[in-house]
N, C-alpha and C positions, 0 to 999 in steps of 0.2 A: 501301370497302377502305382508301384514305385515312386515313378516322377511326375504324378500327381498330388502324391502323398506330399512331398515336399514342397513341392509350386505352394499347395494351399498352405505349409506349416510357414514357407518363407512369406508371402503375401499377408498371412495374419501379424508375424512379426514385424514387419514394415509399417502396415497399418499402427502398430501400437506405437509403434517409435515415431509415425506422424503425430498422431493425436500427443504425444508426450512432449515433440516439441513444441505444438501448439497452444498449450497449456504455457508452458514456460516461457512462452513469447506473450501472451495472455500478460501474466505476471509480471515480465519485465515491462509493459509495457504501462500496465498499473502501476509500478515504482517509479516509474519513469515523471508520468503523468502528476502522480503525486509529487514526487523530487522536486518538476519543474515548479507547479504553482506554491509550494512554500519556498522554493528561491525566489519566488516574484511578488512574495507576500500576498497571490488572490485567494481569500478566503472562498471567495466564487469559485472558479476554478478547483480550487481542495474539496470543496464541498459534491463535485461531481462524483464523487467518489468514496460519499460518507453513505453507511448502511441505514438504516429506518432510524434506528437508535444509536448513536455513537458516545463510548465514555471517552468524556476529553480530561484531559490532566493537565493541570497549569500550575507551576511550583507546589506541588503535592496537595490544588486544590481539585477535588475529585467530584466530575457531574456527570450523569448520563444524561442525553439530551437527544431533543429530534433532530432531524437533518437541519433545519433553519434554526434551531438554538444554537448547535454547536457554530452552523456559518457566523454568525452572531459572536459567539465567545470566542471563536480565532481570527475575526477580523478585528474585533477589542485586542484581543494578544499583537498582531502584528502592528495594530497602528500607533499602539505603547514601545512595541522592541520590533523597529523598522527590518528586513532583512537587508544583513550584508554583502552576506554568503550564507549556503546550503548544498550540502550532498550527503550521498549517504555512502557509509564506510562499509556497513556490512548489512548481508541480508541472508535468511536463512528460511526455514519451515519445519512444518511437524507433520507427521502421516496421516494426521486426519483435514489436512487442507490448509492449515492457517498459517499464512506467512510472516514475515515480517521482517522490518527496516530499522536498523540504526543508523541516526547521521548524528551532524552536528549542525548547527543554527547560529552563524554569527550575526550579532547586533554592534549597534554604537556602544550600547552601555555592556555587553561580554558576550555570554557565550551560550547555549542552551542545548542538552545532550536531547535526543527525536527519539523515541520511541514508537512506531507505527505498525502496527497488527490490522494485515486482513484476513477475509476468509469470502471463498468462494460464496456465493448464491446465484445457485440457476447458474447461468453463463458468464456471470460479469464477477469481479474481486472488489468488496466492499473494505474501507476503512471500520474496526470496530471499533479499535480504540487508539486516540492519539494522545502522547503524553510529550511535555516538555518540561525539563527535569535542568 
């Protein structure tokens, strides 16, 4: 009974520690996804990954928008400031789900610090808000 007790208390812990990397793999792989299509400038691409509503920020000009507004307002941004380079320096979260990504954004004309907030729904990790600063 003993080594029963245990089997099931190890078995549950393993279980959590699957599901916890799967989550995090989840997440890396949303950053990733997103990382790569603002290195490549596809506002299409970025857009796979924008929530219902997204606020985008563009030199401190602040919209919330639907999924085809914002593809809209960040293929206008990229096709003004081409990308040169892109990656992101750090990323972090908060205990209620919502992640997020700082990079940098090299162009011809300089340089533009990333901002990028998601949060889970359902299964999938949405962009809520992307800012470029």
């Amino acid at each position: 009974m003993k080594n029963l007790k245990r089997l099931v208390a190890m078995t549950v812990v393993l279980l959590g520690m699957l599901v916890g990397a799967g989550q995090v793999a989840a997440q890396s792989d949303v950053m990733g996804g997103i990382q790569s299509a603002i290195k490549s400038g596809s506002s299409r691409d970025l857009a796979r990954y924008f929530n219902t509503k997204v606020n985008v920020i563009i030199d401190g000009d602040n919209g919330n928008y639907s999924q085809s507004q914002a593809e809209m307002v960040v293929r206008n941004f990229f096709s003004k400031n081409p990308p040169a380079d892109f990656s992101f320096d750090h990323q972090g979260g908060s205990e209620d789900g919502q992640r997020y990504a700082i990079g940098k954004y090299a162009h011809k004309g300089g340089r533009y610090n990333v901002v990028v907030k998601v949060k889970k729904y359902g299964d999938a990790y949405k962009i809520d808000t992307i800012e470029f600063k």
